[in-house]
SESE-707512 format. One record per residue (C-alpha): x, z negated, y negated; residue in one letter; residue number from 1. Coordinates in steps of 0.2 Angstrom, whole numbers, plus 5000, padded with zeros to 4 digits. Layout:
residues N
+------+------+------+---+-----+
|    x |    z |    y | r |   k |
+------+------+------+---+-----+
|    X |    Z |    Y | A | NUM |
...
+------+------+------+---+-----+
END
This chain:
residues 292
+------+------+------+---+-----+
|    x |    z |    y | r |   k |
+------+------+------+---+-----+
| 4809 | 4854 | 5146 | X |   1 |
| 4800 | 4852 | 5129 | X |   2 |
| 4797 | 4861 | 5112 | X |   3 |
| 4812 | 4867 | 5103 | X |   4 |
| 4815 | 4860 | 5084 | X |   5 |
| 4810 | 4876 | 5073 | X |   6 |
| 4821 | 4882 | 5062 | X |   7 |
| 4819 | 4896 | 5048 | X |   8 |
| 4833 | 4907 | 5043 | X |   9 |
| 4831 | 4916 | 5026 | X |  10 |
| 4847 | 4931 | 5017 | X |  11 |
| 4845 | 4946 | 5011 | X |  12 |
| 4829 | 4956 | 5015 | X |  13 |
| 4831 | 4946 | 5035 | X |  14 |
| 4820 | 4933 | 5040 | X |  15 |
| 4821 | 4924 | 5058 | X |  16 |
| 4809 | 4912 | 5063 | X |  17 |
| 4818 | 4900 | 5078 | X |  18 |
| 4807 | 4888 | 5089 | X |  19 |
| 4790 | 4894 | 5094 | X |  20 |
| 4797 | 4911 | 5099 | X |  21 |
| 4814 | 4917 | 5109 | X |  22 |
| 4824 | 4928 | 5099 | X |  23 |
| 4834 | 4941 | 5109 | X |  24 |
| 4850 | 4947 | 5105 | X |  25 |
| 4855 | 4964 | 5110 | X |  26 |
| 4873 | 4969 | 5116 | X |  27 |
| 4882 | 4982 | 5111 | X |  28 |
| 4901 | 4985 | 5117 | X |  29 |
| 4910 | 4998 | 5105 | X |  30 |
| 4925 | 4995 | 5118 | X |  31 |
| 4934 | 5006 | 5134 | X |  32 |
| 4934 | 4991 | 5143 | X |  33 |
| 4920 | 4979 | 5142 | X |  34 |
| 4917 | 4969 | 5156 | X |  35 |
| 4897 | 4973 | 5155 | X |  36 |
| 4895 | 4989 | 5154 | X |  37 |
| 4915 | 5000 | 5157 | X |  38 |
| 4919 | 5009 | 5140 | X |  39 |
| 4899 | 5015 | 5143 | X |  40 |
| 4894 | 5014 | 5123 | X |  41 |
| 4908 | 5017 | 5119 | X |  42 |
| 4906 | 5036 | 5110 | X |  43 |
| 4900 | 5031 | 5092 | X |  44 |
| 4883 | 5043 | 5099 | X |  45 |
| 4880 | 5030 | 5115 | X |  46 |
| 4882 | 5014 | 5104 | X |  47 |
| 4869 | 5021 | 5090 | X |  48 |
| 4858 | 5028 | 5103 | X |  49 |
| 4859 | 5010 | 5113 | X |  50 |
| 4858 | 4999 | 5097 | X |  51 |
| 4840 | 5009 | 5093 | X |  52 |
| 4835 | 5009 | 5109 | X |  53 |
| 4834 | 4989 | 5109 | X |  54 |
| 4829 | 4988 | 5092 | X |  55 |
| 4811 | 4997 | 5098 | X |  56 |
| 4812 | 4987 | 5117 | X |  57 |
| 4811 | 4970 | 5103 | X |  58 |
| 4828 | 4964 | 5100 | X |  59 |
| 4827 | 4953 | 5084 | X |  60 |
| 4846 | 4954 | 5083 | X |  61 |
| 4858 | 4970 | 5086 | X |  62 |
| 4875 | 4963 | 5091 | X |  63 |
| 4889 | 4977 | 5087 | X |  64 |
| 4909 | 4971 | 5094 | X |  65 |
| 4922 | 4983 | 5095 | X |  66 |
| 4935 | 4970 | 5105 | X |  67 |
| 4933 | 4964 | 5122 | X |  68 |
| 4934 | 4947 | 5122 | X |  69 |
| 4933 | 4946 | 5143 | X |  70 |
| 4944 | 4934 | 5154 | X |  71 |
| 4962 | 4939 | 5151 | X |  72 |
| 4958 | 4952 | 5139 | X |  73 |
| 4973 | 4958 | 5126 | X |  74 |
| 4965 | 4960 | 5107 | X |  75 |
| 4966 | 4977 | 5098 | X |  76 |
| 4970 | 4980 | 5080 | X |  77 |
| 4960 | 4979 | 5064 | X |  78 |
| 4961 | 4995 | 5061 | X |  79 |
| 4955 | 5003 | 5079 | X |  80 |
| 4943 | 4987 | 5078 | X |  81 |
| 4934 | 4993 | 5062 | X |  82 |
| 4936 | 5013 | 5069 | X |  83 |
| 4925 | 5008 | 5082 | X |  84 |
| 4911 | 4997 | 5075 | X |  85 |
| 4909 | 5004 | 5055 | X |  86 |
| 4901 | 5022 | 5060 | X |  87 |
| 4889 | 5014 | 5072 | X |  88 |
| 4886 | 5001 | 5059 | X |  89 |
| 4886 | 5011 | 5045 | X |  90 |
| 4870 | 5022 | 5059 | X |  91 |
| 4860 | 5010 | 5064 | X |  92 |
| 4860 | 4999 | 5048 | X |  93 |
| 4850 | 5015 | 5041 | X |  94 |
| 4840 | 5016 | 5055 | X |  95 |
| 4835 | 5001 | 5063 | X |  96 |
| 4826 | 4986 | 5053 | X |  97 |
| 4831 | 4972 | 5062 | X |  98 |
| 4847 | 4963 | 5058 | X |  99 |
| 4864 | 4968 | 5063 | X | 100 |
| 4878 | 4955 | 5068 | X | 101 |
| 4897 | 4961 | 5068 | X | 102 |
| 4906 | 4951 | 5085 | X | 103 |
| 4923 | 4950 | 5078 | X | 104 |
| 4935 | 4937 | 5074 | X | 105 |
| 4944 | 4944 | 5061 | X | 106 |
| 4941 | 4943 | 5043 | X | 107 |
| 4942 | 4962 | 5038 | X | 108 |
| 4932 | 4968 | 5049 | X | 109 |
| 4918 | 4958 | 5047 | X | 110 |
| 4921 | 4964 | 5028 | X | 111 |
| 4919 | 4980 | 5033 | X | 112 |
| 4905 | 4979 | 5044 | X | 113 |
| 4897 | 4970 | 5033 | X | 114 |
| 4899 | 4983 | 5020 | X | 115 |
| 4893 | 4996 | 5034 | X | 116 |
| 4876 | 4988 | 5035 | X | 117 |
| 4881 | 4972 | 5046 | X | 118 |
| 4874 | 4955 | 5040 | X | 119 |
| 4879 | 4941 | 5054 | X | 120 |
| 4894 | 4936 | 5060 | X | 121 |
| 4896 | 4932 | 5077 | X | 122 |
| 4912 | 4922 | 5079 | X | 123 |
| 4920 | 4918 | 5096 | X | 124 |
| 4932 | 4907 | 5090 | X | 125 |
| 4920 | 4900 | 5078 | X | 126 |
| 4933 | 4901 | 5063 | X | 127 |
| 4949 | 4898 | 5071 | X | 128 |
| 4960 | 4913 | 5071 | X | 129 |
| 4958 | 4922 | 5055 | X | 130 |
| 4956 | 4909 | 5040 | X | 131 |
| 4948 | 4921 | 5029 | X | 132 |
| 4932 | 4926 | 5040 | X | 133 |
| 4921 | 4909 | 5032 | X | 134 |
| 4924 | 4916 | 5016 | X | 135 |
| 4916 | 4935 | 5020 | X | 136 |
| 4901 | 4924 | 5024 | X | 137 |
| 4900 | 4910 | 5011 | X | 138 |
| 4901 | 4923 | 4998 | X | 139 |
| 4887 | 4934 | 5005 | X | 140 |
| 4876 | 4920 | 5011 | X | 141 |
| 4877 | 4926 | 5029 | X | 142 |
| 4873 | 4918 | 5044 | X | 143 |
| 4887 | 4913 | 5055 | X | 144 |
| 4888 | 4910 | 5074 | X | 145 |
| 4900 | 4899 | 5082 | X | 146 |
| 4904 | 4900 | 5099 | X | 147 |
| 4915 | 4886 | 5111 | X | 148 |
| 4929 | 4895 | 5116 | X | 149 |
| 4944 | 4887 | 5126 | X | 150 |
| 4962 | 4892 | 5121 | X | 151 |
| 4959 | 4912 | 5117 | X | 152 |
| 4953 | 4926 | 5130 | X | 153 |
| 4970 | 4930 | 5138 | X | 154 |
| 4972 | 4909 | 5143 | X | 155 |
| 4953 | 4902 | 5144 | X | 156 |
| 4952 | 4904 | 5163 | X | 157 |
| 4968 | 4898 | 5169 | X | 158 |
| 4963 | 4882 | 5177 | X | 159 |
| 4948 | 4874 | 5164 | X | 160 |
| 4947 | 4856 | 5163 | X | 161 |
| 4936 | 4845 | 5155 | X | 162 |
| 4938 | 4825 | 5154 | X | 163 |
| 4918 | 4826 | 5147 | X | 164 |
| 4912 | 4843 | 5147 | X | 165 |
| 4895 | 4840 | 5137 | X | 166 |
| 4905 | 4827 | 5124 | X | 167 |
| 4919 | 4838 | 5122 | X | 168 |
| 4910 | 4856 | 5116 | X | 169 |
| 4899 | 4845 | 5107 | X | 170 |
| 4910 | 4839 | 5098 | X | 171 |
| 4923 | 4854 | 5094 | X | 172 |
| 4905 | 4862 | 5088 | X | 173 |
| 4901 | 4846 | 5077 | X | 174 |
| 4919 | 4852 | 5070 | X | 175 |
| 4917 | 4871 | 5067 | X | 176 |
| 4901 | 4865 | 5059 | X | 177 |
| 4909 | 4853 | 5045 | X | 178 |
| 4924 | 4868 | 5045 | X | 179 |
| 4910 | 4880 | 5039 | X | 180 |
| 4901 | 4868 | 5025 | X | 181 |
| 4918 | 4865 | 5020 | X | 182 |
| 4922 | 4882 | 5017 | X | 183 |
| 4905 | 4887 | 5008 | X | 184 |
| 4893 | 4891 | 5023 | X | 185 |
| 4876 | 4884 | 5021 | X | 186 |
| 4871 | 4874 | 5036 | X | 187 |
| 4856 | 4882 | 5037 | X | 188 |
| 4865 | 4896 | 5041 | X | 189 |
| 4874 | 4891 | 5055 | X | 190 |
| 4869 | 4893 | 5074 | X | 191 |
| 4882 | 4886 | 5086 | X | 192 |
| 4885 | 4895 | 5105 | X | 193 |
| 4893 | 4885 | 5117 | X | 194 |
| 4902 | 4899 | 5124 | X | 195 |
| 4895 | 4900 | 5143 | X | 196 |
| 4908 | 4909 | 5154 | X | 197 |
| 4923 | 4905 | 5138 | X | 198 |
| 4934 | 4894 | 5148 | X | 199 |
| 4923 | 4888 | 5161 | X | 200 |
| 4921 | 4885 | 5179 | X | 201 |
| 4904 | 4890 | 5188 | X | 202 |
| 4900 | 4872 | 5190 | X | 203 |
| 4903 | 4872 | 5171 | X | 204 |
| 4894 | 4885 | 5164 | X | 205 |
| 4877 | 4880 | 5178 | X | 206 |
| 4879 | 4861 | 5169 | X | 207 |
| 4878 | 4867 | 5153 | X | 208 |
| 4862 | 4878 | 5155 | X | 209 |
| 4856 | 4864 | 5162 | X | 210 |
| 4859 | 4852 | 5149 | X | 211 |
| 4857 | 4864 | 5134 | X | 212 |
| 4847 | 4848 | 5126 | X | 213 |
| 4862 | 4839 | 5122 | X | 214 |
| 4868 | 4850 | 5108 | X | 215 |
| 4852 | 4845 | 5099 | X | 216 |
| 4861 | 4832 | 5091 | X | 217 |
| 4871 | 4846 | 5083 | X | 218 |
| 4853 | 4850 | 5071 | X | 219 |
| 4856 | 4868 | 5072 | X | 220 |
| 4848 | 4885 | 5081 | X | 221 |
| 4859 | 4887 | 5098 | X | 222 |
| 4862 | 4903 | 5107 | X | 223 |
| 4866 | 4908 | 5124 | X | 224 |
| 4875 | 4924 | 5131 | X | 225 |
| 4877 | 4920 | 5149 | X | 226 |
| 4870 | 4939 | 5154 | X | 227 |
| 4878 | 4947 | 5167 | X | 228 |
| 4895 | 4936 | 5168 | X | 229 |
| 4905 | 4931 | 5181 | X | 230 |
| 4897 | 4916 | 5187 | X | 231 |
| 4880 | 4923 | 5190 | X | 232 |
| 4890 | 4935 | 5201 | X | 233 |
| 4899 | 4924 | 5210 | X | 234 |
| 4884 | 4915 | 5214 | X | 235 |
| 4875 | 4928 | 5220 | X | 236 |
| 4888 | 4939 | 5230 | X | 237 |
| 4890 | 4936 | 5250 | X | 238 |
| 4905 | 4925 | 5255 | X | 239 |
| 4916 | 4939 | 5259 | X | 240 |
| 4911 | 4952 | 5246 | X | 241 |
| 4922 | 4956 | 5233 | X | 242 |
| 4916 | 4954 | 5216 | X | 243 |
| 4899 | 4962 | 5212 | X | 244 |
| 4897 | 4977 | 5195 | X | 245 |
| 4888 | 4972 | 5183 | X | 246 |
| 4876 | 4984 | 5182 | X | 247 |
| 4867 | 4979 | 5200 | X | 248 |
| 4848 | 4976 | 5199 | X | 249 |
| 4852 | 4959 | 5207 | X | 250 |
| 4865 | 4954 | 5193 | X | 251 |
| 4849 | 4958 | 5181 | X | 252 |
| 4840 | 4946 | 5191 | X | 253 |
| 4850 | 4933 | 5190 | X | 254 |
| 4855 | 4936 | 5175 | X | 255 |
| 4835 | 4935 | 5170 | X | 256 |
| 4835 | 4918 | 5178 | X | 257 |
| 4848 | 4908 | 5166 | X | 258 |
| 4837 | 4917 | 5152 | X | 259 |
| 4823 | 4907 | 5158 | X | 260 |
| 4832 | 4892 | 5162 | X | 261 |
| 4841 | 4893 | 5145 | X | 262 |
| 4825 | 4897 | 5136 | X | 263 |
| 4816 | 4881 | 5145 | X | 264 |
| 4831 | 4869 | 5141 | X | 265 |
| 4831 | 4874 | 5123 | X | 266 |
| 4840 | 4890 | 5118 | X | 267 |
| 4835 | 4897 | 5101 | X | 268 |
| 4841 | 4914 | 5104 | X | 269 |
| 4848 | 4925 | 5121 | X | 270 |
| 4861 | 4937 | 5119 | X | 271 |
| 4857 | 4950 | 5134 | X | 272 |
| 4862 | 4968 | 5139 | X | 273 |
| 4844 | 4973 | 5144 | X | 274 |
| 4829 | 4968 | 5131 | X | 275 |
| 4815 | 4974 | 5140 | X | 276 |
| 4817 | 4963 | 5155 | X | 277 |
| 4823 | 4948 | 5144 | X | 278 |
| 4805 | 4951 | 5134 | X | 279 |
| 4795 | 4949 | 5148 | X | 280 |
| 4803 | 4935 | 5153 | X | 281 |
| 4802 | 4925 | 5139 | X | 282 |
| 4784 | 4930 | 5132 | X | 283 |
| 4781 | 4921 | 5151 | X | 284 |
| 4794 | 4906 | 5145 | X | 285 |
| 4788 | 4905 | 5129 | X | 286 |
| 4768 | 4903 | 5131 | X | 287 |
| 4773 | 4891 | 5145 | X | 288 |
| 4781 | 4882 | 5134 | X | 289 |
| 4771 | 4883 | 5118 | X | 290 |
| 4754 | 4881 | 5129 | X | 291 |
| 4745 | 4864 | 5123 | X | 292 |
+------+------+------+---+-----+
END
């Protein structure tokens, strides 16, 4: 547990200011079949209404996908991806102030979206699967997020194995890093995710909180979006019980929990389902942290 390296991002009319304070990340799921919440958001009315609703709770960052990306998940087109984010974006971009971040791994939609109002791109296979996505951001000057992922979404959690766990994402994040300055993202635009629940076991995902201060060799902001996945569910279901919804009070709990491990090891930024709660854990987190 110590400080966390500040780090200023600067585009557009957005400014974030990384370090001394947490910065939240709200979720939300334009999809039928997110694992977090079941299709909830998914009428263009529920999605604006939610992102607006975070926005006012004190998410710095509204988080808008519109293809789940859960365990075994199949991928849906570019066009029914950009039906389902661009009216929400094109909403809440005109009535929220904070930023908006498109989750998508495809290039035109993130055009779209960012067109729509949209002005981060949240990248799951941090620039692997459409070779066009680092140009939407190098020739807006966007920030990009970079996420570990393991094989793709319908593969990742078939037996995951890792020879160094900590070495090897570090690594394949040291890599998408160079990948984007090649391709004309500015460092200092780059925040890196190591994809907690993207091709891990529990014993993986629990390690990686843990030792979230290894990635600071990587000199870049580093985000965490561990809210309620499986492994906090696993962990916290009786022997017997079948699989635990998402939406329990305990699953929040516990999903609060990493969010104050996470914070205390060194995440920059959360990426959570509930902003309320996650406030009032990290103003706790963060004056701990910042008390001298």
């Amino acid at each position: 547990m110590g400080r966390r390296k500040p780090y200023q991002l600067s585009w557009a009319t957005h400014r974030l200011e990384l370090g001394r304070h947490t910065c939240i990340m709200g979720v939300v799921n334009v999809t039928p079949d997110s694992f977090s919440d079941g299709g909830k958001f998914y009428r263009r009315d529920a999605a604006v209404a939610r992102g607006e609703k975070m926005a006012a709770e004190g998410a710095g960052i509204i988080d808008v996908g519109g293809e789940s990306t859960r365990p075994f998940s199949q991928p849906v087109s570019v066009e029914e991806e950009i039906h389902r984010v661009v009216p929400v974006i094109e909403k809440l971009a005109r009535r929220i102030s904070v930023p908006i971040s498109i989750d998508t791994t495809k290039a035109e939609v993130a055009r779209r979206a960012v067109e729509a109002g949209a002005s981060i791109l949240n990248d799951v296979s941090a620039l692997r699967f459409d070779p066009d996505l680092a140009a939407v951001a190098a020739q807006h000057d966007l920030p990009v997020i970079l996420m570990h992922m393991l094989k793709d979404p319908g593969s990742m959690q078939v037996r995951p194995h890792y020879d160094d766990l900590l070495g090897e994402i570090s690594q394949f994040l040291a890599e998408a890093i160079n990948r984007a300055q090649a391709q004309g993202i500015s460092r200092s635009k780059i925040i890196v995710d190591p994809g907690i629940g993207f091709g891990k076991t529990v014993t993986h995902n629990l390690l990686l909180i843990k030792h979230i201060q290894a990635f600071d060799v990587l000199d870049v902001p580093l985000l965490i979006g561990a809210s309620r996945k499986a492994f906090i569910r696993k962990i916290l279901k009786a022997e017997q019980q079948e699989d635990l919804p998402t939406d329990l009070p305990i699953v929040e709990t516990g999903s609060q929990a990493v969010v104050a491990a996470a914070v205390l090891n060194g995440a920059h930024i959360v990426r959570v389902h509930e902003v309320a709660n996650t406030l009032a854990t990290i103003k706790i987190i963060d004056a701990m942290l910042n008390a001298r």
